[in-house]
C-alpha positions in Angstrom: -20.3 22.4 -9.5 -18.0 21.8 -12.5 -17.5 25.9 -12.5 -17.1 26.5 -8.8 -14.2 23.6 -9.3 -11.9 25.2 -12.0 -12.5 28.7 -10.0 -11.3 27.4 -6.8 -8.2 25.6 -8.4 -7.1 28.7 -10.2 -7.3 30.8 -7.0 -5.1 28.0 -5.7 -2.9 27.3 -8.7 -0.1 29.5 -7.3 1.1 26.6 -4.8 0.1 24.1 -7.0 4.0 22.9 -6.9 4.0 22.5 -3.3 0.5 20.8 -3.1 2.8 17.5 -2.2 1.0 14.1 -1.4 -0.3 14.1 2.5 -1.3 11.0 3.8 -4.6 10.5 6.0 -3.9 10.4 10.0 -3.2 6.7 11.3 -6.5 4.8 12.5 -6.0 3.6 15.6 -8.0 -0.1 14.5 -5.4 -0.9 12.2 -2.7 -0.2 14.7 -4.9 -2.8 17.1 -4.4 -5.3 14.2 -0.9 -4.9 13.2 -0.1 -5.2 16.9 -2.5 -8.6 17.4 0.1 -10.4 15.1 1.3 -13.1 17.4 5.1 -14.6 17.0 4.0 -17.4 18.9 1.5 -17.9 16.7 3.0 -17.8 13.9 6.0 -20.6 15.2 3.5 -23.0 16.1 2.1 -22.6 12.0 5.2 -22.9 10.8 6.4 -25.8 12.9 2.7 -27.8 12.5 3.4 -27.4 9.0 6.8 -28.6 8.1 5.7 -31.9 10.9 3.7 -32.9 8.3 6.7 -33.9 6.5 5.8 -33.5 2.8 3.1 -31.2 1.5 3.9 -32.5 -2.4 0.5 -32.2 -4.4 1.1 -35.8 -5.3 1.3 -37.3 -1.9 -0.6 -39.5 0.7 -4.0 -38.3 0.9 -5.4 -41.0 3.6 -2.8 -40.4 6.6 -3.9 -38.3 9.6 0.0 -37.2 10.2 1.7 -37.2 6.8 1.1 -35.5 3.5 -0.8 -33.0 2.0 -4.2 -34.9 2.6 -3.8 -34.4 6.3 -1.8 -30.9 5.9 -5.0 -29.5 4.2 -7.3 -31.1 6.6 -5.5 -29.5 9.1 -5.2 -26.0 7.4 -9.2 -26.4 6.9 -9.6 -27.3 11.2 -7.3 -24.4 12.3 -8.6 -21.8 10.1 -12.5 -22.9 11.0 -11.5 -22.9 14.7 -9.8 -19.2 14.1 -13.1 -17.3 14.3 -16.6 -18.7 13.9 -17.1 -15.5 10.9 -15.1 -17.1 8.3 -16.5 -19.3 6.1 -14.1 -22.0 5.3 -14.2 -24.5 2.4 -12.4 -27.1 0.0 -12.3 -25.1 -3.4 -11.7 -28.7 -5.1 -10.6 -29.8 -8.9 -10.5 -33.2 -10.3 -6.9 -32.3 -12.3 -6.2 -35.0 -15.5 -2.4 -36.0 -16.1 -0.5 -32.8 -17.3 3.3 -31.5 -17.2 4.3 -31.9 -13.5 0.8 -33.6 -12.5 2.0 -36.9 -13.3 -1.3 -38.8 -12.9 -4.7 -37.5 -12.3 -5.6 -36.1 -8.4 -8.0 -34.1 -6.3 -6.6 -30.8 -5.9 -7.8 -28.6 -3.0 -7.4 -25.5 -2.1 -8.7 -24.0 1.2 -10.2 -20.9 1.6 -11.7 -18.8 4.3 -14.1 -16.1 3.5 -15.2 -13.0 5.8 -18.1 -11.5 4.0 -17.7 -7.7 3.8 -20.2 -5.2 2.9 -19.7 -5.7 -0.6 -18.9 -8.8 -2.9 -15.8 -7.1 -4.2 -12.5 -9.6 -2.9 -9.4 -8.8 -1.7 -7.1 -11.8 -1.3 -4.4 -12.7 1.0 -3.0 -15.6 -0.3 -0.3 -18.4 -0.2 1.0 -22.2 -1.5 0.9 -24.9 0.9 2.2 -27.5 -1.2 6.0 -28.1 -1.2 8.5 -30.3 -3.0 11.7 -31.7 -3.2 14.0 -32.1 -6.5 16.9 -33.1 -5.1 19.1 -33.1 -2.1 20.6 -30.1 -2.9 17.4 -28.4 -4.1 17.1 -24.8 -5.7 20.9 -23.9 -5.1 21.7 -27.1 -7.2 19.6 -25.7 -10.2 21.2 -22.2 -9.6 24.2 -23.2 -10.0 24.2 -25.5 -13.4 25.7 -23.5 -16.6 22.6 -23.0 -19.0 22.8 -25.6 -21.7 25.0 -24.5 -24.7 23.6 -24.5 -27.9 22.4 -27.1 -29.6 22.6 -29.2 -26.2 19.6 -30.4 -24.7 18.6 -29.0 -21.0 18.7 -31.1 -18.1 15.4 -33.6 -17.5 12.5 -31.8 -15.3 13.5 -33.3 -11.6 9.8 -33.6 -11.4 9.1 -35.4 -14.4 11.3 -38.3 -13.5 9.6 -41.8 -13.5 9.0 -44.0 -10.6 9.1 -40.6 -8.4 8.5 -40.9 -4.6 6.2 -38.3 -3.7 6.2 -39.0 -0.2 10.1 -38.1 0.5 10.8 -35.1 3.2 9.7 -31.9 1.9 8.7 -30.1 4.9 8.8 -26.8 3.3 9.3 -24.6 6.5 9.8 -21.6 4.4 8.7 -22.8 1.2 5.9 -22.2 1.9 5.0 -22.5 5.0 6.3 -19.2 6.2 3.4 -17.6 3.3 1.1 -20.5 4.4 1.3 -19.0 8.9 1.3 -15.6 7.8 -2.0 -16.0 5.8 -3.8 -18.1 8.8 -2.3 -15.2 10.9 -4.3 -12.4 8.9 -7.3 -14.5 8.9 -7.2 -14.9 12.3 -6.4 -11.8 13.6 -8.8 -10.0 10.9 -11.6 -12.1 11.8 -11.7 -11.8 15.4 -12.0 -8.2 15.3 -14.8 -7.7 15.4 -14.4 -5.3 12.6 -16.8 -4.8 9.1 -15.0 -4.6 6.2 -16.4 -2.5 2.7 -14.6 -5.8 0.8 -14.7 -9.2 1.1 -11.5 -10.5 2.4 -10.4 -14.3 1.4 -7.7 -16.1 2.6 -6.7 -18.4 0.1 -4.5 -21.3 0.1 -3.4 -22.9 -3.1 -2.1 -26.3 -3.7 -0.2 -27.6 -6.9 1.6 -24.4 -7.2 5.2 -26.6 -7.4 4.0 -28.4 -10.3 2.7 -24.8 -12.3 0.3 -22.5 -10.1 -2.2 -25.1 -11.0 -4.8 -24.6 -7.8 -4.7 -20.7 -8.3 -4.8 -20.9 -12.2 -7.8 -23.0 -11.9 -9.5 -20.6 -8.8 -8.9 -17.5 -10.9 -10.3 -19.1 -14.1 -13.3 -19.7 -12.0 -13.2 -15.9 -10.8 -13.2 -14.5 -14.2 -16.0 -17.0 -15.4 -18.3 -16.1 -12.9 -17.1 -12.2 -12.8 -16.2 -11.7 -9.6 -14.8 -8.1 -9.3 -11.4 -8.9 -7.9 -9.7 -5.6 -6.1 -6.2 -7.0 -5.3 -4.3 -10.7 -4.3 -1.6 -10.1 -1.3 0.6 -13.2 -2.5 3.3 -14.7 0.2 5.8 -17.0 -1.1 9.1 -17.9 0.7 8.6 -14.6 3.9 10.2 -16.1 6.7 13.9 -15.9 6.2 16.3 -13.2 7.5 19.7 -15.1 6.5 20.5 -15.4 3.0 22.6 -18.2 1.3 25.4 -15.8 0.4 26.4 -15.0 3.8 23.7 -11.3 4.0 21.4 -10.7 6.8 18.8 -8.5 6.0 15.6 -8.7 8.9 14.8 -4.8 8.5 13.1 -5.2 4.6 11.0 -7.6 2.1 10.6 -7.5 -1.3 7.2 -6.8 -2.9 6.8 -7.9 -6.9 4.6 -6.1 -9.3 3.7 -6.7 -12.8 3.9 -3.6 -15.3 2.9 -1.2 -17.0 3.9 1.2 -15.0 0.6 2.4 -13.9 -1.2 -0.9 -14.1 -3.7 -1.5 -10.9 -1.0 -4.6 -9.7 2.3 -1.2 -9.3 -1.3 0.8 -7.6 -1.2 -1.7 -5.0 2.2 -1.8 -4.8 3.2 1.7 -4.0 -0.5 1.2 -1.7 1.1 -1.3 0.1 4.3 0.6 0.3 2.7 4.0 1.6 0.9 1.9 4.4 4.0 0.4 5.8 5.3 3.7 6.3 2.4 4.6 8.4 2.2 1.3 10.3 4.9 -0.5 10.2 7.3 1.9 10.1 10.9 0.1 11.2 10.5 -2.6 8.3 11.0 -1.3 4.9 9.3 -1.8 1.7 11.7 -2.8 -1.4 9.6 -2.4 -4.6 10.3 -4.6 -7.7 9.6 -3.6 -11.0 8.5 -7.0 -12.6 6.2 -9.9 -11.9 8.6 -12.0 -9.7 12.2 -12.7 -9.5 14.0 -13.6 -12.4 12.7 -17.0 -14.7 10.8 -17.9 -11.9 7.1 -17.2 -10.1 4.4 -17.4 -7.7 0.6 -17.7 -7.7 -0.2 -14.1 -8.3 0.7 -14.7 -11.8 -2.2 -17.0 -12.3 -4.0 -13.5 -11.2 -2.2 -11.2 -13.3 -2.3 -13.2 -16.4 -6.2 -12.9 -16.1 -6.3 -8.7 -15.7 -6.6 -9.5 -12.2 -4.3 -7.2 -9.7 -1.7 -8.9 -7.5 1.8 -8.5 -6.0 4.2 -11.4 -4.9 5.9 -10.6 -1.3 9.4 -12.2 -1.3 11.7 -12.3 1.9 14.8 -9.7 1.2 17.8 -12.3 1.2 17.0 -16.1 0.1 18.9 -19.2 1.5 18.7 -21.4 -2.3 20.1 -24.3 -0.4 17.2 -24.5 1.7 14.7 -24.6 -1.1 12.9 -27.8 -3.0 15.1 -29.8 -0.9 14.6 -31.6 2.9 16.9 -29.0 4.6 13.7 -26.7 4.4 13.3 -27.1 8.3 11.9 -24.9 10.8 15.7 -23.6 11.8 16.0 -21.6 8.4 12.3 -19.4 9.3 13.4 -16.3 11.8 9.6 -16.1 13.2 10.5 -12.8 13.9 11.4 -11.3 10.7 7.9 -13.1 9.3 5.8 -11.3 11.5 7.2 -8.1 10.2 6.0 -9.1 7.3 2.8 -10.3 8.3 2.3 -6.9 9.7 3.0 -4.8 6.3 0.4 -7.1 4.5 -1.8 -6.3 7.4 -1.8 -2.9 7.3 -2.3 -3.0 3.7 -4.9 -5.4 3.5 -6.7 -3.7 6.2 -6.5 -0.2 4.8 -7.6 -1.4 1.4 -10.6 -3.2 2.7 -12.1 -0.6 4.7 -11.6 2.2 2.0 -14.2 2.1 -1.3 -13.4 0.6 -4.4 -11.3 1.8 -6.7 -13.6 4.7 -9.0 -13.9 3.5 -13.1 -12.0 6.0 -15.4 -13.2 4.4 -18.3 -15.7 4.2 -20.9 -17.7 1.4 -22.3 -15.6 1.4 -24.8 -12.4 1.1 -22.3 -11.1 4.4 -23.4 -10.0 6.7 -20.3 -12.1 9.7 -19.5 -9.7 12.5 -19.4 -9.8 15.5 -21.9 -8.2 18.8 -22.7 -11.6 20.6 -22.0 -12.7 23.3 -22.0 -9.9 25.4 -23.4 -7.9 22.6 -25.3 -5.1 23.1 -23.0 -6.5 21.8 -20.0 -6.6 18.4 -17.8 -10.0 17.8 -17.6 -10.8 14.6 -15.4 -13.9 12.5 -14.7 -14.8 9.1 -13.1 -17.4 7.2 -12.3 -19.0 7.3 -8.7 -17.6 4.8 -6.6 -19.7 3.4 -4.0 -19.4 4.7 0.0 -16.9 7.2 -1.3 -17.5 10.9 0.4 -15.0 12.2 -1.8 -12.1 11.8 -4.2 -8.3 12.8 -4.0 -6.9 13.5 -7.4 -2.9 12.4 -7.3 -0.4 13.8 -10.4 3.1 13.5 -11.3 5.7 14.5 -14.0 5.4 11.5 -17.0 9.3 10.3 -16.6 8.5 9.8 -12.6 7.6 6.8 -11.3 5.7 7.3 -8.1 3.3 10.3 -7.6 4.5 14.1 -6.5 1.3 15.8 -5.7 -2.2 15.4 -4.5 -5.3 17.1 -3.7 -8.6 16.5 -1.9 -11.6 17.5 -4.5 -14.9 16.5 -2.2 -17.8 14.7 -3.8 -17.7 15.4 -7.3 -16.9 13.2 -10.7 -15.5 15.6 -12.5 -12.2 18.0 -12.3 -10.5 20.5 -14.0 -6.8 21.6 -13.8 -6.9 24.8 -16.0 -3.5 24.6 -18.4 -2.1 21.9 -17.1 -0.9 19.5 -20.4 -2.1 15.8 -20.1 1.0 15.4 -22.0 3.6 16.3 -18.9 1.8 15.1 -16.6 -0.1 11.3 -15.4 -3.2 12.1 -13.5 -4.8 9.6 -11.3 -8.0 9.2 -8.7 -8.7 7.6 -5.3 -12.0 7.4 -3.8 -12.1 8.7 -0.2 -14.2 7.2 2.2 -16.3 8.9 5.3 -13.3 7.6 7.9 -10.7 8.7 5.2 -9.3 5.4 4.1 -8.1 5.8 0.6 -9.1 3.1 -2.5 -6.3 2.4 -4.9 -5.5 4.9 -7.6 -6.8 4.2 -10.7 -4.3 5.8 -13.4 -5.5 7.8 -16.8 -4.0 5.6 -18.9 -4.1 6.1 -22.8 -4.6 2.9 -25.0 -2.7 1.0 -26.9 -3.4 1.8 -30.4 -3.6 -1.2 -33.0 -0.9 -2.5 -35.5 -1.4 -0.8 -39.0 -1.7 -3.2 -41.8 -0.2 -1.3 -44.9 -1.3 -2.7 -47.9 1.2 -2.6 -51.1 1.3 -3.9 -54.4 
C-alpha cells in the first residue's frame, strides 16, 4: 500500500500546484439546522433572562423571580423542557472566599448533555452570570488613564465592602445574548432527531465575572477524569450590531483563537470559518489571532489554559457603555444579528460532531510522526487510525502562510509520501474523513519545542 501511494503521487505530482483545497458538497441536515434557528426564540431567551434582573454569582438564591438562584433554575426547566434527549444537570461547587468571591457560595453551572456515539465532547458554551461595577460600567473603566508609575491602580469595583449584589444587572448582552444562543443550539440540535459521532454539551457557566471560576473548576474536573475534549464553541457578548463608537456592523462576528499558529484551538478556527462559508454564507467570519480581545477574557481560557481547544465568538462592534452596568437591557441585543451568529456556531458544531475525531500524529513520546523517508528528501507522513474515518485528506501550505493552500484525498491508509517535497518549506497536516464526508479537524505536524541548554562554566 505504502508503494502503490508514492507511485500514484508522482504520476500526479505535475499538478501538484494546482491541487487547491475543495471542500465536501453541503449536507442538506445541517442546512435543516441552521435554518431551525428561531429569532423568536431567541428574543424570548434574551428578554427571560435580563427579567431576572441580576444574574451576579453573589446574589439571591431563594427568590423564584430575582437572581441567579432562580435564573439558573430557570435555565435548568427550559433546557430539560427543550428535548426529552438531553440530559440536564447542576454541575455544582462549594467555592471558599477568594479574589472576587467575596464569601463562600454554591456555584452551579448547568449543563445539558446529548450522548453521541462516542464519549469524545464538543462544547457549546456560555456565562450566565452578569454584574454591575458601576453606573457607567465597562466604558468607565475604558476610559481611565493607566495609573502612572509608582501610583497605585484604582480599587477592584468588585472588591468593595458592604457591596449590594442584588442591584440591576440584567445583562441582556452580557451574557445573555451567549446564554439564548447556547439554549438555541441545544434545542434545535436535540430535536433532530439526528445521532451525532461526539457528545455535544451545552454548558453554562456561572462565576465567570468574578474570574471564569465555574468553567475553571468544570475543566479541572475534565482533565482529572480525562475526558477527551475535541473543541469548546464559547459565546460571550454576540447579540449586538451597534457599536459604542457610532459603527454598525450586522454582516460579521469576531472569532478568538489562542496560538501557536497551528495549535488545535486556530484548527477550529479556520474549521469554523470554512463552514460558514458553506452555510452561512452572507455573515462573515473575522478571525483573531489571540486568545480574546485585549487585557481581557472569556471562559474558553479556562479551556485553553488546560491543553484543551476553544475559541471565544465576540460580536463585531461592542457598545462599552452597555457593559457591567444596568443599561445592559434588552434594547442593546439586535435578535437578528444573534441568530446569524447562532447559525455559524451551528454549522460548525454540527459539522464537527458528525465527522470523526481528529487522527493522533504523535508518538508516545509526543514527538510528531513525519519523516524525510525514504530518500531523505521526502515528506513522509503517518497517523494513527482514527475511529469511523473511511479515509484521510492530507492539507499543506508554504511555512510563512497562515491558512492552508492545497489538499488531497488519500483513502484509508495511515501513511503517505510526498516524494521531494522538503518538510522544511512546507507544514503538512491530516483530517480524518468520514463515510458521509464530514471532515475532523486538522491535526498539524508540529515540531517540538526543544529544551533550554544549561551551559556549564567555570
Amino acid at each position: 500500500m505504502k508503494t502503490l501511494v508514492i507511485l500514484t503521487f508522482c504520476a500526479a505530482a505535475a499538478t501538484l500546484a494546482h491541487a487547491q483545497v475543495t471542500p465536501p458538497e453541503v449536507d442538506p441536515r445541517i442546512q435543516s439546522l441552521v435554518g431551525g434557528v428561531s429569532e423568536e426564540r431567541l428574543k424570548m431567551l434574551v428578554e427571560t433572562l435580563a427579567g431576572f434582573h441580576t444574574r451576579n454569582t453573589l446574589s439571591d438564591t431563594t427568590s423564584s423571580t430575582r437572581g441567579i438562584g432562580a435564573a439558573r433554575q430557570w435555565i435548568f426547566d427550559e433546557l430539560t423542557r427543550s428535548s426529552p434527549r438531553l440530559q440536564v444537570t447542576f454541575d455544582t461547587y462549594n467555592v471558599k472566599r477568594q479574589g472576587r468571591i467575596t464569601r463562600s457560595v454554591e456555584l452551579r453551572n448547568v449543563l445539558a448533555i446529548l450522548p453521541g456515539r462516542s464519549l469524545r465532547r464538543i462544547y457549546v458554551s456560555a456565562h450566565y452570570d452578569t454584574v454591575s461595577i458601576s453606573p457607567k460600567g465597562q466604558i468607565e473603566a475604558n476610559t481611565r488613564p493607566p495609573a502612572k508609575p509608582g501610583e497605585k491602580p484604582p480599587p477592584d469595583p468588585q472588591l468593595r465592602r458592604n457591596q449590594d449584589y442584588n442591584v440591576d444587572a440584567p445583562g441582556a448582552n452580557d451574557n445573555g445574548s451567549g446564554t439564548a444562543l447556547t439554549m438555541e443550539l441545544a434545542r434545535v440540535i436535540a430535536s433532530s432527531g439526528l445521532e451525532f459521532d461526539a457528545t455535544l454539551v451545552f454548558a453554562l457557566w456561572a462565576g465567570e465575572e468574578q474570574g471564569l471560576i465555574g468553567a475553571h473548576a468544570h475543566a479541572a474536573r475534565l482533565i482529572k477524569e480525562k475526558t477527551v475534549v475535541d473543541a469548546d464553541f464559547n459565546n460571550d457578548i454576540v447579540g449586538n450590531s451597534h457599536g459604542g463608537s457610532g459603527e454598525v456592523d450586522a454582516g460579521s462576528v469576531r472569532v478568538y483563537s489562542e496560538g501557536p499558529e497551528d495549535s488545535m484551538s486556530r484548527s477550529l478556527a479556520r474549521y469554523i470559518e470554512r463552514m460558514a462559508v458553506r452555510y452561512v454564507p452572507g455573515h462573515r467570519v473575522r478571525l483573531l489571532s489571540r486568545q480574546d480581545r485585549f487585557t481581557r477574557g472569556s471562559d474558553n481560557a479556562a479551556f485553553n489554559q488546560r491543553g484543551l481547544p476553544a475559541v471565544v465568538f465576540r460580536e463585531s462592534k461592542e457598545n462599552f457603555t452597555k457593559q457591567h452596568a444596568a443599561t445592559d437591557t434588552v434594547d442593546g441585543v439586535d435578535v437578528a444579528y444573534l441568530a446569524k451568529n447562532a447559525r455559524v456556531n451551528l454549522a460548525g458544531v454540527a459539522a464537527l460532531a458528525l465527522a470523526p475525531a481528529a487522527p493522533k500524529i504523535t508518538n508516545e513520546r509526543n514527538q510528531p510522526t513525519i519523516g524525510r523517508q525514504p530518500s531523505g528528501y521526502d515528506a513522509n507522513l503517518r497517523w494513527q487510525a482514527s475511529p469511523g474515518a473511511e479515509s484521510y485528506r492530507i492539507y499543506w501550505r508554504e511555512a510563512w502562510t497562515s491558512d492552508w493552500q492545497h489538499s488531497q484525498q488519500v483513502g484509508k491508509v495511515t501513511e503517505y509520501v510526498f516524494p521531494k517535497m522538503s518538510i522544511d518549506d512546507f507544514v503538512f497536516g491530516v483530517a480524518a474523513v468520514g463515510a458521509d464526508g464530514h471532515e475532523s479537524l486538522i491535526a498539524a505536524y508540529v515540531a517540538a519545542q526543544r529544551r533550554d541548554v544549561e551551559v556549564k562554566t567555570r
